[in-house]
C-alpha positions as CSV (number, residue, x, y, z in Angstrom):
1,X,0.0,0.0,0.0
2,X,1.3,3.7,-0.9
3,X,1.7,5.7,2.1
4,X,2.1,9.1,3.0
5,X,5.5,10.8,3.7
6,X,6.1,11.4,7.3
7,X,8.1,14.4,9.0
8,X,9.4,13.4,12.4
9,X,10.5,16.3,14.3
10,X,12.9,15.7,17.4
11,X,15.5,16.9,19.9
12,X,15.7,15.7,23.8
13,X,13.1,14.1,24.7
14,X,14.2,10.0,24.7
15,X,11.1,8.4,26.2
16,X,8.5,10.3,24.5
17,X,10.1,10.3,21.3
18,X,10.5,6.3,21.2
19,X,7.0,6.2,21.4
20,X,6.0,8.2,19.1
21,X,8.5,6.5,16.8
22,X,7.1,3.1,17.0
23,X,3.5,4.4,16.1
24,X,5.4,5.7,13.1
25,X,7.2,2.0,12.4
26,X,3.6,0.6,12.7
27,X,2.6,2.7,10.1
28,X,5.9,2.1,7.9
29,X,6.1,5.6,5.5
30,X,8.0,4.8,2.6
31,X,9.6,7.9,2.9
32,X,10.9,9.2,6.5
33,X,12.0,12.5,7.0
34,X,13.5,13.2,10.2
35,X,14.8,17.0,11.8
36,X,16.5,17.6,14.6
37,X,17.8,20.9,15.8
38,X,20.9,21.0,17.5
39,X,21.8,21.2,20.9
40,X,21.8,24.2,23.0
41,X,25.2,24.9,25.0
42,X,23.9,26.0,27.7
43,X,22.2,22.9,28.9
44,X,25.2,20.2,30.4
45,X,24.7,17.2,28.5
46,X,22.4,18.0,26.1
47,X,24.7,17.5,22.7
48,X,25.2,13.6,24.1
49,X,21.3,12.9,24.8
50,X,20.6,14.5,21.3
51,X,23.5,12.6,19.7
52,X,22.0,9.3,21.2
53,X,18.3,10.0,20.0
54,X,19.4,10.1,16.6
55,X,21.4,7.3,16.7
56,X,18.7,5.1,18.2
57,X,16.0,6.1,15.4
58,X,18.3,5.7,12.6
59,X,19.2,1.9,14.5
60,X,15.5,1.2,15.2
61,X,14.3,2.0,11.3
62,X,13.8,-1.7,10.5
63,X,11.3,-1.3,7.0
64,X,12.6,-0.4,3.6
65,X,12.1,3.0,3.2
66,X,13.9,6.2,2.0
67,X,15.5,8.3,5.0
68,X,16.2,11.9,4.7
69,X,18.0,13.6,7.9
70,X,18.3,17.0,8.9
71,X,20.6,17.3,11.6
72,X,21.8,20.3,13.0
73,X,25.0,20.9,15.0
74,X,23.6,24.6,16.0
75,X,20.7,25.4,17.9
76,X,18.3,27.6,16.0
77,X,15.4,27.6,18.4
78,X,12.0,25.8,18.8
79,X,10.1,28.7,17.1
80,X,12.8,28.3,13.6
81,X,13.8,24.7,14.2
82,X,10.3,23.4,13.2
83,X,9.7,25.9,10.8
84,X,12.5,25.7,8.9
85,X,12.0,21.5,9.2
86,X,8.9,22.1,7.5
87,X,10.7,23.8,4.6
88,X,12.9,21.1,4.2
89,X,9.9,18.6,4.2
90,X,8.3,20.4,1.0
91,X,11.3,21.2,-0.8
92,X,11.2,17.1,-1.1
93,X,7.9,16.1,-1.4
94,X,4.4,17.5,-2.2
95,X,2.2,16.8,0.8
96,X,2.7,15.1,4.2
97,X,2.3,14.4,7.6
98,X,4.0,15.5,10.6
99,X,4.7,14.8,14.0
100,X,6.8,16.1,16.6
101,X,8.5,14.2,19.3
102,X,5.7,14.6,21.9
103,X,2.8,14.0,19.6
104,X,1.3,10.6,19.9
105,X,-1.2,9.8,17.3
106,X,-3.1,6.1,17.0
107,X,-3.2,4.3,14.2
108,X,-6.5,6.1,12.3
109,X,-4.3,9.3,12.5
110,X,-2.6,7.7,9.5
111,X,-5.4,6.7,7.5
112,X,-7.4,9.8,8.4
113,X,-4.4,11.8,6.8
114,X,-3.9,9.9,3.8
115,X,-7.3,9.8,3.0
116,X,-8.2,13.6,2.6
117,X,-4.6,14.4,1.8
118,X,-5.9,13.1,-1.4
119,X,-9.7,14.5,-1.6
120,X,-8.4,18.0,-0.7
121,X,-5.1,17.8,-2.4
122,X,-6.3,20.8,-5.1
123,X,-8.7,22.6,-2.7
124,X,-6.9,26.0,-1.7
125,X,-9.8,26.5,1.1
126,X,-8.1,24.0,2.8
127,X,-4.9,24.6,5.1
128,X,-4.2,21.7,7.2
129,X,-5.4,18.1,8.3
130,X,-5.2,18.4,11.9
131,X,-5.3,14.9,14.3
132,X,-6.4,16.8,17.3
133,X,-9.8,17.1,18.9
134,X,-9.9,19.2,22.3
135,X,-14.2,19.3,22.3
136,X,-15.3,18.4,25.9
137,X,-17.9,15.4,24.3
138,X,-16.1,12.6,21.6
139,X,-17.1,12.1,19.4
140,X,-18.8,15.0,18.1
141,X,-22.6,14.4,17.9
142,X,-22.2,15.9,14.0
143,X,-23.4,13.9,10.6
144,X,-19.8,13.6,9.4
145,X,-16.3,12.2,10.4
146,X,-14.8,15.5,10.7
147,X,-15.4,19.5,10.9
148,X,-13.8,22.4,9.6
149,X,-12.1,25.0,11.5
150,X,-10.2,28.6,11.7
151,X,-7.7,27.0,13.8
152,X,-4.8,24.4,12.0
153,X,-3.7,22.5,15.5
154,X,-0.7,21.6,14.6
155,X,0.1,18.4,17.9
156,X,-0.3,16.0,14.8
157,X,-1.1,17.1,11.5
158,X,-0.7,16.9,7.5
159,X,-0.6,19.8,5.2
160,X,0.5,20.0,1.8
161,X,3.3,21.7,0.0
162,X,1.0,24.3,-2.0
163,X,-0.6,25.5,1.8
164,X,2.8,25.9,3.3
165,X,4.1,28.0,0.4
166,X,4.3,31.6,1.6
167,X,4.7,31.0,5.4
168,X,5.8,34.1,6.6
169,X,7.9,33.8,10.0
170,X,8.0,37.5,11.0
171,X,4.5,38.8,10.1
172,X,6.3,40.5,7.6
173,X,2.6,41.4,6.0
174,X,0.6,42.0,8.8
175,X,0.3,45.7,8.6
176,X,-1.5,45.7,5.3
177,X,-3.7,42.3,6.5
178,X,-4.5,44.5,9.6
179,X,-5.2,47.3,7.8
180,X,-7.2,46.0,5.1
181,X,-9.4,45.2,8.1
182,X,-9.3,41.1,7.0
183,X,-9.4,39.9,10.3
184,X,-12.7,41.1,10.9
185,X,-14.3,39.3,8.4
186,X,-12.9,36.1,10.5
187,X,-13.8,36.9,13.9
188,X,-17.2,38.9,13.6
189,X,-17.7,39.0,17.7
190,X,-15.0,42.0,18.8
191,X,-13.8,40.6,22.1
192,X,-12.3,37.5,19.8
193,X,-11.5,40.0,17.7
194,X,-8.9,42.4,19.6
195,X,-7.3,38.8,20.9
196,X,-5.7,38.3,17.3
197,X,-5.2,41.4,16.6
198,X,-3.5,42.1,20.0
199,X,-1.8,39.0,19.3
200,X,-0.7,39.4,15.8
201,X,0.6,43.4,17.1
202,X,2.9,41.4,19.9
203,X,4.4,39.2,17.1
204,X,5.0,41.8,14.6
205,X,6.5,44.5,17.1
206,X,8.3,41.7,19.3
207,X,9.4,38.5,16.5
208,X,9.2,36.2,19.7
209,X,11.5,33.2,18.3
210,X,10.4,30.6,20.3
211,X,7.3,29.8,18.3
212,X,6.0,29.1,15.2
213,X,2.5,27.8,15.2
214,X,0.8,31.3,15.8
215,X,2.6,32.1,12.5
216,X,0.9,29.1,10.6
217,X,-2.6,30.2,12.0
218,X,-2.1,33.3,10.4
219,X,-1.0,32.3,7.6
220,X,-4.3,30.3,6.8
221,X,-6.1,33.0,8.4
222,X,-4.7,35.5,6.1
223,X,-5.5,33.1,3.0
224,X,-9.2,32.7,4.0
225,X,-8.3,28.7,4.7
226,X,-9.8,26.2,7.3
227,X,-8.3,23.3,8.7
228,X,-9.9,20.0,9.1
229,X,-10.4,18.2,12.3
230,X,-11.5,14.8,13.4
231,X,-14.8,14.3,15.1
232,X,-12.9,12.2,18.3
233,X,-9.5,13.2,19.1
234,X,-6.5,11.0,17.0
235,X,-3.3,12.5,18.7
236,X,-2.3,12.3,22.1
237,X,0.3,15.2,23.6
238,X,2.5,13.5,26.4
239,X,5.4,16.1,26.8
240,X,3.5,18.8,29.4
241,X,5.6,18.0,32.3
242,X,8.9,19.3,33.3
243,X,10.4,18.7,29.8
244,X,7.7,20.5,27.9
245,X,8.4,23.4,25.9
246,X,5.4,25.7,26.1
247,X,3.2,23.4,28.6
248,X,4.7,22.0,31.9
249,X,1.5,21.0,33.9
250,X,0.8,17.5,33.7
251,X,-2.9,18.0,34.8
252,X,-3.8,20.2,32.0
253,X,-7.1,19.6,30.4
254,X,-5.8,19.2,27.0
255,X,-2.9,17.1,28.3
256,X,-2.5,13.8,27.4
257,X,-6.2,13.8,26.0
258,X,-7.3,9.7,24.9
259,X,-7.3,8.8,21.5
260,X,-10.4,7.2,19.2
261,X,-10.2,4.8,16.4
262,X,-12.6,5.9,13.5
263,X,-14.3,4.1,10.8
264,X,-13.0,3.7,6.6
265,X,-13.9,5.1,4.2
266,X,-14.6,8.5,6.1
267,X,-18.0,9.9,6.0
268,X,-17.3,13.5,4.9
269,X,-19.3,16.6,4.8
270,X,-22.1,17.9,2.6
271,X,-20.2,21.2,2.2
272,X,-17.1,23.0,3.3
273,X,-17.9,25.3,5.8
274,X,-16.9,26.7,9.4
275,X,-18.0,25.0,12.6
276,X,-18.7,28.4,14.6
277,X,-19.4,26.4,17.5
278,X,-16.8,24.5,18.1
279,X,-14.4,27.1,17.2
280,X,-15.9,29.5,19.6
281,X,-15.4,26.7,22.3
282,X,-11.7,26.6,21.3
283,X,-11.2,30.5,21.4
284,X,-12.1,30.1,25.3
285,X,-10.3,26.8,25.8
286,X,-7.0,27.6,24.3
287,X,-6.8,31.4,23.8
288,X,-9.1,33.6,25.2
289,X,-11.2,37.2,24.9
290,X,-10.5,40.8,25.5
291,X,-12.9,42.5,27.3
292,X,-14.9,44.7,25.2
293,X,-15.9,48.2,27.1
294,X,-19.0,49.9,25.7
295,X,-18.8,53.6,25.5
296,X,-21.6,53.8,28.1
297,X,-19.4,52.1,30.8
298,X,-16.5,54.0,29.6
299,X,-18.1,57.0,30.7
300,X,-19.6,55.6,33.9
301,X,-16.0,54.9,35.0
302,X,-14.8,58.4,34.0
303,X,-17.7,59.8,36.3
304,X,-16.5,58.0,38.9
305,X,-13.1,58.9,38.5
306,X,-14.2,62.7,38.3
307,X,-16.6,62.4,41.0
């Protein structure tokens, strides 16, 4: 059976990464991309555990397949390190999956992928194949096996080399999308609103380095483009905990979420189009609002102040 060309994205993490690894042996991708960044000198030992977790992958690839490695000796950061991995990916191949080193996904994660990979391989409304579900009931009481949404999640995911094209690390274009007032056309209720575009200010003034999935969400956003997601969660994240990058609590509700097997062929949509709901319960899980102060409370406060 042709398969789908896998990006496996690692650095330090030796437990999580082996098991994330062995999904992907399971699964056998005739073609096996794998990045690393390099290690950072400032952390004692880090250039030997990073030097052993290569080793062990490229000892444990037991399947005929083609192996491409991108190995770095310098540290570029975990905002340019997976980035620039992506670039790599798609200078080789045309569309893919990819997976970081904390990203667990079952076995349906794979079939899920290579299945619309193909249906929406032309479709330019269409970003990203995402393998996470964070809705509070799975799976989704909804007539098909998957929704669409503003937001790519990218713990797990597939994309194709035409949607990456034109990622744009520094926001270099954001004035003119901000000022051709685009991303109110997205997020028609204000307080949702100000939270991008106080976000997407922060970014452009501040070019934080040590992340690059913002960057991705605005880049669909900024192409009109929706992301697909399962209806049950098909990715697991296991690295919040001390070792995490972004997310050290354990106990946090979108750690370590359960996976679902779903049933091929997938039953897909009638129609392409956004699942408000759903998105608007992600906006308050994973982001947030701005508080939105009428002019009648504005001036409520400023009596008070005078009085």
């Amino acid at each position: 059976m042709c398969t789908v060309p896998v990006l496996f994205i690692i650095f330090n993490k030796i437990e999580e990464t082996k098991k994330v690894f062995e999904t992907i042996r399971l699964y056998k991708p005739d073609q096996l991309f794998i990045a690393a960044d390099g290690p950072r000198l400032t952390v004692d030992g880090e250039n030997l555990t990073c030097s052993a977790i290569r080793s062990w992958i490229i000892d444990n690839i037991d399947w005929a397949c083609d192996v491409h490695t991108l190995f770095r000796e310098q540290n570029i950061g975990c905002g340019r390190g997976p980035s620039e991995a992506i670039t790599w990916f798609f200078n080789h191949v045309e569309e893919g999956i990819i997976l970081e080193d904390d990203c667990l996904p079952n076995q349906s994660f794979f079939t899920f992928c290579h299945e619309l990979l193909s249906k929406y391989r032309h479709n330019q409304a269409i970003s990203a194949i995402s393998g996470n579900n964070f809705q509070p009931v799975q799976p989704m009481d909804i007539s098909s096996d998957y929704y669409f949404s503003i937001f790519p999640s990218s713990w797990g995911w597939a994309t194709w080399r035409r949607a990456w094209q034109g990622f744009d690390f520094n926001l270099s274009s954001w004035d003119k999308f901000k000022t051709a007032s685009a991303l109110k056309f997205i997020f028609s209720e204000q307080k949702y609103y100000l939270w991008w575009k106080h976000r997407f200010d922060w970014m452009y003034k501040d070019q934080p380095q040590d992340m690059w999935d913002f960057q991705f969400h605005y880049h669909s956003m900024m192409n009109r483009q929706l992301a697909i997601i399962p209806n049950a969660n098909l990715v697991s994240n296991i690295g919040h905990g001390a070792s995490g990058t972004h997310f050290q609590d354990p106990n946090a509700v979108i750690a370590s979420l359960p996976t679902y097997d779903l049933s091929f062929p997938l039953n897909h949509p009638s129609r392409i189009a956004r699942n408000y709901n759903a998105d608007v319960y992600i906006q308050k899980l994973l982001f947030g609002e701005v508080e939105v102060v009428s002019l009648y409370k504005r001036f409520k406060r400023i009596v008070k102040q005078v009085i």
